[in-house]
DOVEX-876272 format. One record per atom (N, C-alpha, C): residue number from 1; residue in three letters; chain; atom name; x, y, z. Coordinates in steps of 0.2 Angstrom, whole numbers, plus 5000, padded with zeros to 4 digits. Atoms other than C-alpha are relative to their C-alpha. Layout:
<atoms>
(NUM 'ALA' 'A' 'CA' (X Y Z))
...
</atoms>
This chain:
<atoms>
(1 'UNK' 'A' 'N' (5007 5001 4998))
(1 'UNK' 'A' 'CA' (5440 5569 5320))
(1 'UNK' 'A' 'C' (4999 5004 5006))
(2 'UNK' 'A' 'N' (5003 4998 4994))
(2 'UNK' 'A' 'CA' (5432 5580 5333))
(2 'UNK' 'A' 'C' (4995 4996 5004))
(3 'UNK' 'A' 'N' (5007 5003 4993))
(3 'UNK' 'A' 'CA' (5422 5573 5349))
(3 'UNK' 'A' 'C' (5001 5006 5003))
(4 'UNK' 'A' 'N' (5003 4995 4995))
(4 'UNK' 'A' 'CA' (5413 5585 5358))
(4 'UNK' 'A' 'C' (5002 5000 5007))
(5 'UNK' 'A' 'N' (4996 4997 4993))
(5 'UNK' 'A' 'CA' (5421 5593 5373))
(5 'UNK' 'A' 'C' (5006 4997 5002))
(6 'UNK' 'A' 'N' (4993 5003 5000))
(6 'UNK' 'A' 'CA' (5437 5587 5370))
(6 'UNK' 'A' 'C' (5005 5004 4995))
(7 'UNK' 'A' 'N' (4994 4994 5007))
(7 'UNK' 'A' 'CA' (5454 5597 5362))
(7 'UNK' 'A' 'C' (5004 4995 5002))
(8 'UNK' 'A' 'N' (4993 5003 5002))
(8 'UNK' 'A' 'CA' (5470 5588 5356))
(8 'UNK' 'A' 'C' (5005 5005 5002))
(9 'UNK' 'A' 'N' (4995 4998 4997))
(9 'UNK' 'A' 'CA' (5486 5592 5364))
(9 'UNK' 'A' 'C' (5005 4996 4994))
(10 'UNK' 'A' 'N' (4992 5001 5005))
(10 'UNK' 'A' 'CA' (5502 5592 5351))
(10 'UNK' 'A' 'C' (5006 4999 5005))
(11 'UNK' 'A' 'N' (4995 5000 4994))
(11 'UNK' 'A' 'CA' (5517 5588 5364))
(11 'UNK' 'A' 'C' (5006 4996 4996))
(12 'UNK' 'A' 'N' (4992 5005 5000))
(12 'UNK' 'A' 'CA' (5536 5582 5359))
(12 'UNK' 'A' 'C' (5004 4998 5002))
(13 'UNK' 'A' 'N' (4994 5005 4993))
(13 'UNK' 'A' 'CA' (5545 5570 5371))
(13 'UNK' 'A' 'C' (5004 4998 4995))
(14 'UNK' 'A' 'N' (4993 5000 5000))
(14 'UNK' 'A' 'CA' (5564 5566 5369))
(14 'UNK' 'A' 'C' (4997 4991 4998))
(15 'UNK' 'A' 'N' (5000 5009 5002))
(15 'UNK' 'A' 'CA' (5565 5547 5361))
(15 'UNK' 'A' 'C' (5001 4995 5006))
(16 'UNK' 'A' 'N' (5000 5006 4995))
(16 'UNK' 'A' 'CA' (5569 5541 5378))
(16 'UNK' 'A' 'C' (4996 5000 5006))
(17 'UNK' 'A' 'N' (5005 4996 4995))
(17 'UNK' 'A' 'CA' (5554 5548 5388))
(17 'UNK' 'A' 'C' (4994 4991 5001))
(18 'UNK' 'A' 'N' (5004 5009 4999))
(18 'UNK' 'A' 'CA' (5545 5531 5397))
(18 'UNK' 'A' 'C' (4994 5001 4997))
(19 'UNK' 'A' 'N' (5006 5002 5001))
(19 'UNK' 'A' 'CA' (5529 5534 5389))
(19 'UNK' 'A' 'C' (5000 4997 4993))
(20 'UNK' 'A' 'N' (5000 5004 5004))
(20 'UNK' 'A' 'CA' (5534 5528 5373))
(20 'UNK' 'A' 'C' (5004 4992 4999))
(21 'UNK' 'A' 'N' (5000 5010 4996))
(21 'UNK' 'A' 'CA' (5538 5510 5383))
(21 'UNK' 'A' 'C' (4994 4997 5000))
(22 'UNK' 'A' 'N' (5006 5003 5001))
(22 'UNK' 'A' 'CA' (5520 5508 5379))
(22 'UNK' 'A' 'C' (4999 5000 4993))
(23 'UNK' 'A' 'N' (5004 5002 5008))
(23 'UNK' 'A' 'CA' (5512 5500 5364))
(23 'UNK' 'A' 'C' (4996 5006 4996))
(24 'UNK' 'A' 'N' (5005 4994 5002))
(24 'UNK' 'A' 'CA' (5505 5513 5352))
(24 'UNK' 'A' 'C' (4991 4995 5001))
(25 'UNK' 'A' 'N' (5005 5000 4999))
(25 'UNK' 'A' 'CA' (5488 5514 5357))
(25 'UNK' 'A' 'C' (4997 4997 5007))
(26 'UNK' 'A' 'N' (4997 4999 4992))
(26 'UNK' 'A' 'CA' (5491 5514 5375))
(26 'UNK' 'A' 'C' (5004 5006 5002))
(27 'UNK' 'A' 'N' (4995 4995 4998))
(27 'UNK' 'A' 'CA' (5501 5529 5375))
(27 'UNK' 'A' 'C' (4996 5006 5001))
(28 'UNK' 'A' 'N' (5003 4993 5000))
(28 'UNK' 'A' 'CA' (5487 5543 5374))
(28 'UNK' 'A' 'C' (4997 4999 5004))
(29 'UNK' 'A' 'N' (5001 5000 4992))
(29 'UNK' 'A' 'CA' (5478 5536 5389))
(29 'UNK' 'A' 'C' (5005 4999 5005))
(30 'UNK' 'A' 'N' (4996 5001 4992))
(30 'UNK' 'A' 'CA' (5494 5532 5400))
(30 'UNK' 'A' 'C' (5002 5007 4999))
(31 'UNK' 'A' 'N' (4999 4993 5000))
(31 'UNK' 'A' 'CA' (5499 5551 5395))
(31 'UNK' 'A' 'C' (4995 5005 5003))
(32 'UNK' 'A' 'N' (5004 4998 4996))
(32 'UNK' 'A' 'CA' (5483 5557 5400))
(32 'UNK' 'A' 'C' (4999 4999 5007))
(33 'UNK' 'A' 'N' (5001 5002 4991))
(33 'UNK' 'A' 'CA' (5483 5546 5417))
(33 'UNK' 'A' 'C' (5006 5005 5005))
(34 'UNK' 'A' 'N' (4992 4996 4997))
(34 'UNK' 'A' 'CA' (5501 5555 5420))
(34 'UNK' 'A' 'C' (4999 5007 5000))
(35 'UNK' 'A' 'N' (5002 4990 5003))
(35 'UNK' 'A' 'CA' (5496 5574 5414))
(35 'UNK' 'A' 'C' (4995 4999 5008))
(36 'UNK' 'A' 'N' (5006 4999 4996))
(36 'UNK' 'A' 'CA' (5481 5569 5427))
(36 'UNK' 'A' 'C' (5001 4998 5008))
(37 'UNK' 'A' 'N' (4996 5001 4995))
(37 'UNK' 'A' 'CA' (5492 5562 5442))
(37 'UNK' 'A' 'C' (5004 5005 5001))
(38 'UNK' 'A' 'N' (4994 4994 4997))
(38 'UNK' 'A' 'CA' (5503 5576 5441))
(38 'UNK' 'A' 'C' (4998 5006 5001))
(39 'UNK' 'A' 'N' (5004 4995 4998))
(39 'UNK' 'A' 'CA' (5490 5589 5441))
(39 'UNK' 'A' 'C' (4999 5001 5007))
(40 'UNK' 'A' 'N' (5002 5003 4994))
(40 'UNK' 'A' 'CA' (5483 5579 5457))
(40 'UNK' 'A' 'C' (5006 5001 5003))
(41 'UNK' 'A' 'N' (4995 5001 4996))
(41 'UNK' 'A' 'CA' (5500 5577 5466))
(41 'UNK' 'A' 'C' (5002 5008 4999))
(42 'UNK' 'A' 'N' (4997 4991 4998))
(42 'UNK' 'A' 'CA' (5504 5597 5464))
(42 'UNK' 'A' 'C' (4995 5003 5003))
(43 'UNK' 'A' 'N' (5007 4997 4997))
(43 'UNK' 'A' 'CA' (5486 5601 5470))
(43 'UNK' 'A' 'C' (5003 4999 5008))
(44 'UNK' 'A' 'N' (4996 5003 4993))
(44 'UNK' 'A' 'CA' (5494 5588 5488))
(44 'UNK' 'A' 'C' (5005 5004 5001))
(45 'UNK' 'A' 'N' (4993 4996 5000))
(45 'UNK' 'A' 'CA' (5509 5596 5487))
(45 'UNK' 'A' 'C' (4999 5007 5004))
(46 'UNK' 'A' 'N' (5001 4993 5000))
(46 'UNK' 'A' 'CA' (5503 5613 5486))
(46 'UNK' 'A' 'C' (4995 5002 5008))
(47 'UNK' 'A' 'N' (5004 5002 4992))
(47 'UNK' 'A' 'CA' (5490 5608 5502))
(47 'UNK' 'A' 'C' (5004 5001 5007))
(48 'UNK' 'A' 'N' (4996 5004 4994))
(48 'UNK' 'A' 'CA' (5505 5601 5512))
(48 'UNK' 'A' 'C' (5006 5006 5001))
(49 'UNK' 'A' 'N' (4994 4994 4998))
(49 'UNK' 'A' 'CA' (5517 5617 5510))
(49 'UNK' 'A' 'C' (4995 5006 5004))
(50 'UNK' 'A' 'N' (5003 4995 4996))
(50 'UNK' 'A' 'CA' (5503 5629 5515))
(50 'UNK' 'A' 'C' (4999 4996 5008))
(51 'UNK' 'A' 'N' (5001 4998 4994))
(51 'UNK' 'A' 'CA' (5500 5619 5530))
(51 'UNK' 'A' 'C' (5006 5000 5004))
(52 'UNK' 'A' 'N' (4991 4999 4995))
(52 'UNK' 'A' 'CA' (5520 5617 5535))
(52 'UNK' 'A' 'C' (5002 5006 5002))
(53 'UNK' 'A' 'N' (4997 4993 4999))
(53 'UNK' 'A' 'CA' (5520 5637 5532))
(53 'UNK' 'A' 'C' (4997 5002 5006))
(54 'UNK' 'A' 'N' (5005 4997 4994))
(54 'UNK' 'A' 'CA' (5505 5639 5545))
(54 'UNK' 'A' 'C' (5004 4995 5006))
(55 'UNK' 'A' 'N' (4996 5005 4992))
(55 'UNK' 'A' 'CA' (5513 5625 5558))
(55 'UNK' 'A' 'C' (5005 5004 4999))
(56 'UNK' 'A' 'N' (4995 4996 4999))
(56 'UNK' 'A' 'CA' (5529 5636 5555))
(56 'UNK' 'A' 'C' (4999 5007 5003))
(57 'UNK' 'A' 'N' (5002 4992 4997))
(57 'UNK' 'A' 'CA' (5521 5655 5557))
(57 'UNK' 'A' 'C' (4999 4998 5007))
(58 'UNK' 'A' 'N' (5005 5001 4995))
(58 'UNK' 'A' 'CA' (5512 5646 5572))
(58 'UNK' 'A' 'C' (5006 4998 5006))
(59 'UNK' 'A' 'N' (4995 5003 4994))
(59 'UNK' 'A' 'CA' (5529 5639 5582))
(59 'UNK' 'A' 'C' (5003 5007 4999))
(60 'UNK' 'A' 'N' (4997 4994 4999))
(60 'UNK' 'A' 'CA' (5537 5656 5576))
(60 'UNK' 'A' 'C' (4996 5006 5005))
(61 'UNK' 'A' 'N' (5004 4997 4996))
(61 'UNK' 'A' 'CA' (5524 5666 5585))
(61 'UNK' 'A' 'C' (5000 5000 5006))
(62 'UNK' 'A' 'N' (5001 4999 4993))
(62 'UNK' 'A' 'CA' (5523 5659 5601))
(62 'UNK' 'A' 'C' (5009 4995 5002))
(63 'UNK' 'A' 'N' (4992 5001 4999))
(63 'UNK' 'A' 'CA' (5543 5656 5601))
(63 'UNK' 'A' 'C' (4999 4992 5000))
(64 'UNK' 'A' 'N' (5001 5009 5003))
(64 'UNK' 'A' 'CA' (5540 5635 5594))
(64 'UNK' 'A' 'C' (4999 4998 5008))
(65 'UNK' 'A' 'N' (5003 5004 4991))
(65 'UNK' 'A' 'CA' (5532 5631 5615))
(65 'UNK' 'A' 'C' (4994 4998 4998))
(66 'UNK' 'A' 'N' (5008 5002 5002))
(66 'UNK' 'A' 'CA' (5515 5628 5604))
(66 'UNK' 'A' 'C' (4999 4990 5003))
(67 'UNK' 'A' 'N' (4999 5007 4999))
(67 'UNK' 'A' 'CA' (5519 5609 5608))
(67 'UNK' 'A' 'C' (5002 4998 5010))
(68 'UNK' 'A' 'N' (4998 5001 4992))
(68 'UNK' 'A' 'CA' (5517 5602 5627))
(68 'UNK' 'A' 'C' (5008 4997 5002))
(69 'UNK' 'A' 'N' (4994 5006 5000))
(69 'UNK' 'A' 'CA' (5532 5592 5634))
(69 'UNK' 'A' 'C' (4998 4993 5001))
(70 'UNK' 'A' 'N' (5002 5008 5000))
(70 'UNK' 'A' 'CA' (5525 5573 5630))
(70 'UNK' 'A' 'C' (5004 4996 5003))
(71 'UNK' 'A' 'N' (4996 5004 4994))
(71 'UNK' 'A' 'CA' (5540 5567 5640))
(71 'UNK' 'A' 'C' (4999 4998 5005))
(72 'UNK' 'A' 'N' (5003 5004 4991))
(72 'UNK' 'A' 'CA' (5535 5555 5657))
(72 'UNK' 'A' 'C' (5006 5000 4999))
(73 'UNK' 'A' 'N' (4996 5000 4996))
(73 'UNK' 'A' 'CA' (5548 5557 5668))
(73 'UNK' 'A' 'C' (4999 4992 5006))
(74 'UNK' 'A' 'N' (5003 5006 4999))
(74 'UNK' 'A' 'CA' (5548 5539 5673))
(74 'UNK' 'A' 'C' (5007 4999 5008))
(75 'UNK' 'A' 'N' (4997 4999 4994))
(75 'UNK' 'A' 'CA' (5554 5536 5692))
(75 'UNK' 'A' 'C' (5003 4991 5002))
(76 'UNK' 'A' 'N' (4997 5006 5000))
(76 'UNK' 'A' 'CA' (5566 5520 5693))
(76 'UNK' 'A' 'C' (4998 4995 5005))
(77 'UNK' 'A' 'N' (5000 5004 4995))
(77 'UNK' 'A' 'CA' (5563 5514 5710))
(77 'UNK' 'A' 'C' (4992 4997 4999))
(78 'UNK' 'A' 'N' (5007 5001 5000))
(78 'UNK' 'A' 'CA' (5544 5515 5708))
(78 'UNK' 'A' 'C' (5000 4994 4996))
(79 'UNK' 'A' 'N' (4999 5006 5004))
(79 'UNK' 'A' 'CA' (5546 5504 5690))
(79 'UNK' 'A' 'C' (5002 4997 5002))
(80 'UNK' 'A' 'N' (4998 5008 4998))
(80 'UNK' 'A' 'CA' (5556 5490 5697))
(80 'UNK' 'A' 'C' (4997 4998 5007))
(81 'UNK' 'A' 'N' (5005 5005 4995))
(81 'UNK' 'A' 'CA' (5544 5488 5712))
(81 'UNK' 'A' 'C' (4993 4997 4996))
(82 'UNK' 'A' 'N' (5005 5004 5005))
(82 'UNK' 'A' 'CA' (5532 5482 5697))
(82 'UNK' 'A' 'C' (5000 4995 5000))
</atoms>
């Protein structure tokens, strides 16, 4: 049966592939939820390496000093008259 704006996917998973730990007729939405979760998480993925490369070119650049020193030098006598 054809529904409009929709194609059938033919696919052969190995007998022990977790999607068929679902009841038939639950398997072709949690397949499609999964196909659609992992499209989504390669999209993040693919986001999160481009900007590791740009924070990488950008420390390689300016010899990795792009970061201030956040360390307080904290002066002991001062602290214990607190």
């Amino acid at each position: 049966m054809a529904r409009k704006g929709l194609k059938r996917l033919e696919i052969w998973l190995p007998d022990n592939h977790p999607i068929w730990q679902y009841p038939p007729g639950q398997r072709s939405p949690m397949a499609r939820e999964m196909l659609d979760l992992a499209l989504y998480l390669e999209k993040r993925l693919r986001r999160l390496e481009e900007k590791l490369d740009t924070l990488s070119r950008s420390e390689t650049t300016d010899g990795g000093n792009s970061r201030e020193d956040t360390t307080a030098s904290i002066n002991p006598d001062l602290f214990l008259e607190l």
